[in-house]
C-alpha positions in Angstrom: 117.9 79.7 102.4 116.1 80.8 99.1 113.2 78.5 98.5 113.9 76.5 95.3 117.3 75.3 97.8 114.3 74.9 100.7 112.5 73.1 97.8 115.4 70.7 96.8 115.8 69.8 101.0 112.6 68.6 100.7 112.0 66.3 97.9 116.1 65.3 98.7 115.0 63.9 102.4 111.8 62.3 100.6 113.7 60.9 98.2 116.3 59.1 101.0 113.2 58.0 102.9 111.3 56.3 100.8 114.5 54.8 99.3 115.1 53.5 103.0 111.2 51.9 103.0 111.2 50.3 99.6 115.1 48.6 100.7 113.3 47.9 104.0 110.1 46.5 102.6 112.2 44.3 100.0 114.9 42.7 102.0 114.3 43.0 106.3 110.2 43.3 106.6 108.7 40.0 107.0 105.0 39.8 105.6 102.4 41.4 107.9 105.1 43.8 108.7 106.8 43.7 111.9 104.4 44.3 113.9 102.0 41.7 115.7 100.0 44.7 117.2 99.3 47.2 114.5 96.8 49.0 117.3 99.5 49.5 119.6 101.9 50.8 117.5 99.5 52.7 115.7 99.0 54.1 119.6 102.5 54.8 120.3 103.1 56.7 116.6 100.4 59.1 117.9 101.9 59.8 120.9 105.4 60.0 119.3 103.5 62.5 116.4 101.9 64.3 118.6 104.8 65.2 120.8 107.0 66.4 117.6 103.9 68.1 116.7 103.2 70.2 119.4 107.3 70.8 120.1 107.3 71.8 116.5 104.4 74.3 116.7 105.4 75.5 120.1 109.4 76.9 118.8 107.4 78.2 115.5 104.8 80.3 117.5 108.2 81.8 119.3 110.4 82.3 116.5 107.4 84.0 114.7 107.1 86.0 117.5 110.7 86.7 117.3 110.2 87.4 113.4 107.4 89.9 113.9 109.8 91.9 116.7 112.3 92.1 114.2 110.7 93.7 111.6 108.3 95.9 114.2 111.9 97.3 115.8 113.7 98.1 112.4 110.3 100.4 111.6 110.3 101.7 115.3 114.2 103.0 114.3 113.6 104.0 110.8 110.4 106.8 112.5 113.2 107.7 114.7 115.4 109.2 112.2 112.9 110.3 110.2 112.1 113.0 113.3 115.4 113.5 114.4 115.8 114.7 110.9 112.9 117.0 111.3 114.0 117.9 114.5 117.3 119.1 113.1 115.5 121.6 111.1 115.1 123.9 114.2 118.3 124.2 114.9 121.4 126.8 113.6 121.8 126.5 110.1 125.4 125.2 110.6 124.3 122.6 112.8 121.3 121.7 110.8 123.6 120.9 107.6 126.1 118.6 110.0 122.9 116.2 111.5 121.5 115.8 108.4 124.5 114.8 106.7 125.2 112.3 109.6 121.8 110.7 109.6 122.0 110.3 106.1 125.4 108.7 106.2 123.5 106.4 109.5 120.9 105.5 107.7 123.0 104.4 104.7 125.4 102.1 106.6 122.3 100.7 108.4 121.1 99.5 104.8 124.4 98.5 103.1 126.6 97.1 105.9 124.8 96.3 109.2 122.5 94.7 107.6 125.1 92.5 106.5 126.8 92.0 109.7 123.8 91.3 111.3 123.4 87.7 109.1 126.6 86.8 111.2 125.0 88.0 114.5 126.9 91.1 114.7 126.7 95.0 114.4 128.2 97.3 112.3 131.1 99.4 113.4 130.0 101.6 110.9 127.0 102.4 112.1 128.4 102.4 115.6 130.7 105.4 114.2 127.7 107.6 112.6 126.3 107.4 115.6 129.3 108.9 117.5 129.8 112.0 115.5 125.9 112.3 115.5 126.0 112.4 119.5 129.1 114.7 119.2 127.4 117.1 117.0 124.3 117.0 119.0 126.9 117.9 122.4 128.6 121.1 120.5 125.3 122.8 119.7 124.6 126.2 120.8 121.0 126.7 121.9 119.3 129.9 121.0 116.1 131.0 122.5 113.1 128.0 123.8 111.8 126.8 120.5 115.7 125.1 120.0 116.1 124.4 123.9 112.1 122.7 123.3 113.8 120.8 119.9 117.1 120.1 122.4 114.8 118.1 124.8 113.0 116.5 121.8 115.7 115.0 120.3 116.6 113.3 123.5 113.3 111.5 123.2 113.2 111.1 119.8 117.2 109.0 120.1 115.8 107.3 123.0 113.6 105.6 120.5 116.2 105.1 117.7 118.4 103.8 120.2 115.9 101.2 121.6 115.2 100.1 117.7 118.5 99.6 117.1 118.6 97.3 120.3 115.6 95.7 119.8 116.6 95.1 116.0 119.9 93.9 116.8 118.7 91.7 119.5 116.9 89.7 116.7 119.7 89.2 115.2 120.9 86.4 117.2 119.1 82.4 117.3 115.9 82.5 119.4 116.1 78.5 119.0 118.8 77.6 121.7 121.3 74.1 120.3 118.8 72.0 122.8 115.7 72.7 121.3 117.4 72.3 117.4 118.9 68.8 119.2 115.2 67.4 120.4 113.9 68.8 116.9 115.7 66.6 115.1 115.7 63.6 117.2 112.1 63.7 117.2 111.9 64.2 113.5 114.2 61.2 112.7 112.4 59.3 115.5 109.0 59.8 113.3 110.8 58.9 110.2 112.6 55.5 111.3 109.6 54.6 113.0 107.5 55.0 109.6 110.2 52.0 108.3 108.8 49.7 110.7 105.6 49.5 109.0 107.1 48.2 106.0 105.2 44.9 104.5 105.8 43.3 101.5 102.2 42.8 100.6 101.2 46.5 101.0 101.7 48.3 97.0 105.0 50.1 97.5 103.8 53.2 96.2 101.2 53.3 99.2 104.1 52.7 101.7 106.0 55.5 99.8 103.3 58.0 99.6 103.0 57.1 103.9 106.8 58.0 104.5 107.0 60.3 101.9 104.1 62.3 103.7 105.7 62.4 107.0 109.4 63.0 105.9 108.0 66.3 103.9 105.9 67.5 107.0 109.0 67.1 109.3 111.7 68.6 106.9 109.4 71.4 106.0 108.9 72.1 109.4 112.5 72.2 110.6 112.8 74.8 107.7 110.5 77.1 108.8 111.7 77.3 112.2 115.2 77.7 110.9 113.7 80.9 108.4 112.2 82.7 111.3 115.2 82.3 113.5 117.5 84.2 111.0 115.0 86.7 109.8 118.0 88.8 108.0 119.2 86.6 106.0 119.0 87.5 102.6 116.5 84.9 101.5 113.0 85.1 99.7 110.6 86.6 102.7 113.6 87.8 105.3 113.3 91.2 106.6 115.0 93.6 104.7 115.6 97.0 105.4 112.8 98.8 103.6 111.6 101.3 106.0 115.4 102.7 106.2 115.4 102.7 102.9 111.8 104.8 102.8 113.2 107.1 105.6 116.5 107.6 103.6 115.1 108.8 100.5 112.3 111.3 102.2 115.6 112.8 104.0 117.2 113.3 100.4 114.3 114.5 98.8 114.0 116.9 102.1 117.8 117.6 101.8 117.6 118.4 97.7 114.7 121.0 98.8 116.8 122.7 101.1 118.1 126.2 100.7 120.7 125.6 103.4 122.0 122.2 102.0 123.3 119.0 103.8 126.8 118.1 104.7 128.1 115.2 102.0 129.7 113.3 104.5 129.7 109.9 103.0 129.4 107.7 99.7 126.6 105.9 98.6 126.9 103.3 100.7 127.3 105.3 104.4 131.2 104.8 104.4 132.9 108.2 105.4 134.6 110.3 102.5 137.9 110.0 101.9 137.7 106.7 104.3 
């Protein structure tokens, strides 16, 4: 959700509120309001509030949490390639051309298509493919002497961490907030809200008692918004992750492969789908 849409949720829900507490105030509240006891339900919108509140803070401090992970795993993958692309070096020349082209092309589908597929909670098949004739290259090398058996064992290590990147990352990619939590969010939000109508009065200004609801229907909404931002951190919205340290590892590999004497495999277009494909 781009924020002048978040923007227009906002003053839209405050706009239906206090359009509930003006009809409210003119033709249902008596005067005085309808309460007798303006202590005791004073006492019982605290401990309504304060329950939302703390809910509300509680499912924001774990779909930050969620956020930050998200963004730390796509950086933890993006290192990964970067030295498995270093590590290619020390192997044969034939075998160093084939990787490189194939991380390239990885990296490329990462940014242009699983990114994509990862808005709709899935990954790419793309990807998945790269990563196949990677592993099959890596299978068919002949090692030659202990500096490439050394490099052999290294890029074991060194996929182990792309690997676990890619889970993490992917992970992320589904709703931290379970349909329970989402339900009790909202009830307690429109709990708060209709409650506010009961302190309608006739003989209160109504811009006071619009300001009041106004206040409260702004806090909630923008609340549920956030949560709802931080549990879809790939969408492509102001603030989502996006795939920038790919995109930082992809173009030090080209600039690497452009300063090559032995040259890189062109395996793929632009966009990481296979050639002739």
């Amino acid at each position: 959700m781009n924020l002048l849409l978040a923007l227009a949720v906002v003053a839209g829900g405050v706009v239906v509120a206090v359009a509930v507490m003006l009809l409210v105030r003119r033709f249902l509240a008596p005067a005085g309001g309808f309460f007798t006891d303006s202590d005791r339900a004073a006492g019982v919108f605290g401990v309504t509030g304060t329950g939302f509140a703390v809910l509300l803070a509680f499912v924001i401090f774990l779909s930050f949490s969620s956020y930050d992970r998200a963004r730390d795993k796509a950086s933890v993958e993006a290192v990964a390639i970067s030295q498995l692309f270093r590590t290619a070096n020390l192997f044969s020349p034939r075998a160093r051309r084939q990787l490189h082209g194939e991380l390239i092309c990885y990296s490329r589908a990462v940014v242009h298509d699983e990114w994509k597929t990862m808005r709709h909670e899935r990954e790419s098949p793309l990807v998945d493919g790269w990563l196949a004739r990677v592993e099959g290259t890596v299978d068919r090398i002949h090692l030659l002497g202990e500096k490439q058996r050394v490099a052999y064992d290294a890029w074991f290590q060194q996929a182990a961490e792309r690997r676990e990147g890619r889970r993490g990352r992917l992970a992320e990619a589904e709703p931290l907030v379970p349909s329970l939590v989402w339900l009790a969010l909202f009830l307690g939000g429109a709990l708060l809200i209709g409650y506010m109508c009961f302190y309608a009065d006739p003989r209160e200004p109504a811009f006071v008692q619009a300001l009041m609801i106004g206040g409260v229907t702004a806090t909630v909404v923008v609340g549920l918004l956030v949560v709802r931002f931080l549990d879809r951190p790939y969408m492509n919205a102001s603030g989502s992750i996006k795939p920038t340290a790919m995109m930082t590892t992809l173009r030090q590999m080209k600039a690497a492969a452009a300063a090559s004497r032995v040259g890189v495999a062109q395996l793929c277009d632009e966009r990481g789908r296979p050639r002739g494909a």
